[in-house]
N, C-alpha and C positions, 0 to 999 in steps of 0.2 A: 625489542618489544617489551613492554610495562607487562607484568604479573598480572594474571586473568583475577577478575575480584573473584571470590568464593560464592559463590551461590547457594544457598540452604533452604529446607524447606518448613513455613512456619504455621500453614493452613491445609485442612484436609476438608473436601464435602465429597459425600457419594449420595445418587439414588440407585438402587438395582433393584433386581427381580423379590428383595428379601425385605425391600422398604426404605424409607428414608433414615440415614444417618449412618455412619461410619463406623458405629460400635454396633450397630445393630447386623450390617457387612458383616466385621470380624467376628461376631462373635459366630454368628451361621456360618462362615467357613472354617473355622477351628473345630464345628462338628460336624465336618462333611455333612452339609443339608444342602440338596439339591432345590433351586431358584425356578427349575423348569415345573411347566402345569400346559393343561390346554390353553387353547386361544381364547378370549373373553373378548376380544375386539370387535369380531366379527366373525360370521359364520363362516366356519373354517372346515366342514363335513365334507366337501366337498374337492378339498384342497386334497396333494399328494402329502403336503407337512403341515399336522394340524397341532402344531407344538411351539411352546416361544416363553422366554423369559421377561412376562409382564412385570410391570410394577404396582405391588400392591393398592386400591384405591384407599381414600377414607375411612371405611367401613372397616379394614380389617386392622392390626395391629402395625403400627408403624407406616402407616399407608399413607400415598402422598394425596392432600387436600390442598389443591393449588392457593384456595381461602386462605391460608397458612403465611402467603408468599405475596400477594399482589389479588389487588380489587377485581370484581369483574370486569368490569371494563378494560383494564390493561390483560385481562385475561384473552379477550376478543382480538388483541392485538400478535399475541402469540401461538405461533404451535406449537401443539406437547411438546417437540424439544427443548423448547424456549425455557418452558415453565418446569420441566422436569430440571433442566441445565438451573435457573434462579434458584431451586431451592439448593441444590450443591454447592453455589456458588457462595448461598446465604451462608452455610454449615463452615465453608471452606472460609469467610470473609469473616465471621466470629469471630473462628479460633484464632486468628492471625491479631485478632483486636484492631480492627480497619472500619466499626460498622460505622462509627461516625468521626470519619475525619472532618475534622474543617480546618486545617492547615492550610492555603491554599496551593503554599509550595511544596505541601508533602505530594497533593491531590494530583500537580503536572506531571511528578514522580511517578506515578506508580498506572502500569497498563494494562493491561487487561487481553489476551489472546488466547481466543473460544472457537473450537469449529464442529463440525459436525460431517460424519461420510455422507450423511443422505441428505440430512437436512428433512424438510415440512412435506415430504412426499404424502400423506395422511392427509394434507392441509391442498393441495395440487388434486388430489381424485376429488375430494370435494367439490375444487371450485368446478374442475370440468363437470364432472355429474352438475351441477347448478347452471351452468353454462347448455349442456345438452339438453338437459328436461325443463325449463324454465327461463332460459333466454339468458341474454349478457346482462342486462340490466340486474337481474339478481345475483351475481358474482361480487361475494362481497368485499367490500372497500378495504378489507382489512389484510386479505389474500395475499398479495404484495409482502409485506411486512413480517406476514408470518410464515412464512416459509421460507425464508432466506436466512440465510446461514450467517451473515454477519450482523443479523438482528440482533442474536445471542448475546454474543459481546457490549454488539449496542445497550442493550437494555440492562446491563450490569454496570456497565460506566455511568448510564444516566442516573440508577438506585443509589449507586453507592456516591458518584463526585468524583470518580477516577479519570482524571484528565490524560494521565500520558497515552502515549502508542496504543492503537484501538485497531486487530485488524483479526483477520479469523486464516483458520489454516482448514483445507479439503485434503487428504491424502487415503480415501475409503477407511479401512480396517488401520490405519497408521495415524489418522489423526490427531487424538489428541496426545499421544506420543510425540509426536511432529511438534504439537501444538506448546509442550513445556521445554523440547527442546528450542527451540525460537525463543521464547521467555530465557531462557538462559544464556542464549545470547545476544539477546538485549540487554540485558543487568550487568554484563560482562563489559558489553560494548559502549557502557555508559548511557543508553538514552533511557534508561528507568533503573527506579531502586529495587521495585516491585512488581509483579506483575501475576496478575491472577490469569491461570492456564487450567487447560483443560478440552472436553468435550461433553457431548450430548446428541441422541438419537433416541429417536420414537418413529417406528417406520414397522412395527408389526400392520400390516395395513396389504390388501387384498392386493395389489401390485407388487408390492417387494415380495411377501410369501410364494406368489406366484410367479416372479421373476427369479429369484432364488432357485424357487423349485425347480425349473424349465432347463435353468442351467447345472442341473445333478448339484450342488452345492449341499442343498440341505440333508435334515438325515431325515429318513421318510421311515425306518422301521419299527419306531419305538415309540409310535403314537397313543398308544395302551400302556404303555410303562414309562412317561416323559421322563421323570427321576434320572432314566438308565440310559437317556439317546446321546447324552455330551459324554463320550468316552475317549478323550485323549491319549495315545500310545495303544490303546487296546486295539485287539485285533478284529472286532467285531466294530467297531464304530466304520459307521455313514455319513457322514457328513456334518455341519455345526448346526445349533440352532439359536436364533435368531433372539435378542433380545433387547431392552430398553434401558434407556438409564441416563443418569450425568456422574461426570467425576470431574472434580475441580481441586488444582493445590495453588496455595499462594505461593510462590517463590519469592527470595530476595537477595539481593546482598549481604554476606554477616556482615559488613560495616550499620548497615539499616537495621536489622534485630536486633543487634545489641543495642544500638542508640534507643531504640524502640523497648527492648526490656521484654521482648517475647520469648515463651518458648522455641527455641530452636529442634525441631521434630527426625531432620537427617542434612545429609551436605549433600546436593545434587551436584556432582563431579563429575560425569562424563555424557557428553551425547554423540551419537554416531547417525549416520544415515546417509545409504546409497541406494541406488539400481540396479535391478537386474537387467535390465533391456533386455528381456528374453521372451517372454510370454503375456499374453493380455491378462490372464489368469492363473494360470502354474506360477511356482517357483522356479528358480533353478534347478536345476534336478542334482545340484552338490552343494546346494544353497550357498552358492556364491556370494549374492546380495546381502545375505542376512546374516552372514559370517560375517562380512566387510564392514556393515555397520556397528558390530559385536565388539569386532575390533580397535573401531574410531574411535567408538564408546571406552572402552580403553586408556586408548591412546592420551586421548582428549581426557581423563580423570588422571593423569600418569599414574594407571596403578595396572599392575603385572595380574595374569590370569590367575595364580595360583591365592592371591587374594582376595579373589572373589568366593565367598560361601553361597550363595543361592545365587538361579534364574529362574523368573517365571516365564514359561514359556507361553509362545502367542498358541501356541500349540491348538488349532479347532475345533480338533476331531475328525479333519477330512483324512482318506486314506492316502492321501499322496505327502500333503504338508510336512503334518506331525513327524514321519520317519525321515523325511529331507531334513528338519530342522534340531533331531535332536542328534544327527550325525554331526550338522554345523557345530552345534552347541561342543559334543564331545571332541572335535579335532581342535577345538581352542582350549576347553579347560580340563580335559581330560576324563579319564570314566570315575572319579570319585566326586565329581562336583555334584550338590544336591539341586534335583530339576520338580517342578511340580506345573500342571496347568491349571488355576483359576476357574478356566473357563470351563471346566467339566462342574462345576456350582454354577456357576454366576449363569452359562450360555454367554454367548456373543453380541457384541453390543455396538459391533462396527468401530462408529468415529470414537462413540465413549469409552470403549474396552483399555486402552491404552492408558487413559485415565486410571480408571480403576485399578491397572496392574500397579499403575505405578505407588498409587495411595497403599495397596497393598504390600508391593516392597518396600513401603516405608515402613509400615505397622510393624512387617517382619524385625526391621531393624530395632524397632521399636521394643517391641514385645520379645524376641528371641525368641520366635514362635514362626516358626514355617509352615504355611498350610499346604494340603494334599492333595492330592488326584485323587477323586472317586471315578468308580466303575470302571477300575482298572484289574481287568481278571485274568487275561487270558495275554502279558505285553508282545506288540504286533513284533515279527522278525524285522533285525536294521535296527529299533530301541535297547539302549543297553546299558543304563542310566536307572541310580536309585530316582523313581519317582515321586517316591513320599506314600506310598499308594497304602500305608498302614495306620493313617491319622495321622494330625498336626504332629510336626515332632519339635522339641523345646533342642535349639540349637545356638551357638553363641555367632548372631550375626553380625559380622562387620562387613560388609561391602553386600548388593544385593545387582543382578545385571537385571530389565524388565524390556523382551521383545515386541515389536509388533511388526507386520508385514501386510502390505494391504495391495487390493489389483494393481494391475499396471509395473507389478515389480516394484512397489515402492517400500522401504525399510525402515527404520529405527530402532536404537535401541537406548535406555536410559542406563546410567550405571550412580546407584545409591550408595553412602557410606552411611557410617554411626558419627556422629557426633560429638566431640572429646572436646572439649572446655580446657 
């Protein structure tokens, strides 16, 4: 078998709970600032979790103003994911230097693979409410389009002129982990140079909080102090809370950067991903699945456990997860490996979360900068793993692992290196 091309990563976009753009991310998780606040979507008084990681509007600093991104009119064609997912994609399709190709044959090159766990659920209660109190006839035409999960894609291929591979990946809380691993073996497998990956969700919306909720997932106790309710490893967290966003990376080939003359940001080197076939909703309870993919990821970077410095874990904050997953973590790379979860900042973001980690393991590589677990006080029994749980700490990253794990038993994991010229 021919040598797998190398893979690198040369575009970064996020939107989260902290605002549009990437430095605006890092910079709020290098100071432990918590993304959580009440719900502003809808009247949430009433809910058991009236909590969730919005994404700032217009109005406040960094806030995302779709104007920004795309006319009204193409506005009407999308749902918040769509639009939240375009402007990530924008930040992400910059930096890469991709915003105007007109090569034609670069344009075949390079694909595009975007998905989402929920998808236009926000965009669905609409149309039924319009449907029930007002008849079909007023169900708007646009409805279709915008809630469907390979729109996303869609409508990044058609902004930007990206002709190759156009498809989207579902896998819940796994997706756009899923979604860059696929990109990376596509570039591998020859049918694109490039390919813009990622996800995006926007599903704070009176159905999901309240489906969530129904099924004990969420954390319902910390609705007076949100700041304090994403507590990873701790022994006092309830369950995740819910949040929005996009995260999108360009990947490529280094044979294509170089030709190109980009910065090259990290080497994406390994991807893994298995099943548990165990539970519709639990884990394994010795995290089988998530080990296995830890592993792949590995395998597939050929590089040995002892040279990995960080994982960020998917870690949610539910009570079962987090302790299943940092025992997996520990019986692969030992109790000195440094572990931190994200997601007690960011909240949870479903399809987008795995994005995010991963832009985030880059930065780390980037920056030599590990970010930390807040509201970690009290660490649950079964954790036994430095968290981070003291502030960013300045360490010399080479190698980064970033998990995700979503229902159904489904896994991945990405494995980052540093970049040597």
């Amino acid at each position: 078998m021919d040598k797998k091309r190398t893979v690198v990563v040369t575009g970064l976009g996020l939107v989260t709970p902290f605002g549009v753009g990437v430095n605006v991310a890092w910079d709020a998780l290098m100071q432990g600032k918590s993304g959580i606040g009440p719900i502003t979507h809808f009247d949430a008084s009433e809910f058991a979790c009236q909590i969730a990681g919005e994404v700032p509007g217009a109005d406040a600093p960094n806030g995302f103003n779709p104007n920004d991104y795309m006319d009204s009119k193409d506005q009407k064609k999308m749902g918040r994911f769509i639009q939240l997912g375009m402007a990530a994609a924008h930040e992400a399709v910059a930096q890469a230097g991709l915003l105007n190709v007109e090569d034609e044959a670069l344009q075949n090159r390079i694909g595009v693979v975007l998905g989402s766990g929920v998808g236009g659920l926000p965009e669905v209660e609409a149309a039924c409410d319009a449907l029930k109190t007002r008849g079909p006839r007023r169900v708007s035409p646009f409805f279709i389009p915008s809630m469907l999960v390979n729109l996303f894609p869609g409508h990044v291929s058609m902004k930007y002129g990206f002709k190759g591979p156009n498809s989207s990946v579902v896998t819940a809380c796994a997706t756009s982990t899923h979604a860059i691993g696929v990109a990376k073996r596509m570039i591998e497998d020859g049918e694109a140079d490039i390919v813009v990956s990622g996800g995006a969700e926007a599903c704070i919306c009176p159905t999901a909080v309240a489906g969530f909720a129904s099924a004990k997932a969420l954390s319902t106790g910390y609705n007076a102090t949100p700041e304090k309710a994403c507590r990873p490893f701790d022994n006092a967290r309830d369950g995740f809370v819910m949040s929005e966003g996009a995260g999108v990376l360009v990947v490529e080939s280094l044979e294509s950067a170089q030709k190109r003359g980009v910065k090259i940001l990290a080497v994406l080197s390994g991807f893994g991903q298995s099943g548990d076939a165990y539970h519709m909703t639990s884990p394994h309870p010795e995290g089988d699945g998530g080990k296995r993919a830890t592993i792949a990821a590995l395998k597939d970077g050929n590089t040995e456990s002892h040279e990995v410095t960080y994982v960020n874990a998917h870690a949610t904050s539910t009570p079962m997860g987090d302790v299943i997953e940092s025992k997996a973590i520990e019986s692969i790379f030992g109790p000195d490996i440094l572990v931190s979860a994200t997601k007690s900042m960011t909240g949870h973001s479903l399809g987008a979360t795995g994005a995010w980690e991963a832009a985030f393991s880059v930065l780390a590589i980037q920056h030599d900068m590990l970010p930390p677990t807040i509201n970690l006080e009290e660490v649950s029994e079964g954790c036994n793993l430095d968290y981070i749980a003291d502030g960013a700490r300045k360490v010399d990253v080479n190698a980064v692992v970033s998990n995700s794990f979503g229902f159904g038993g489904t896994n991945a994991s990405l494995l980052f290196k540093k970049y040597k010229s």
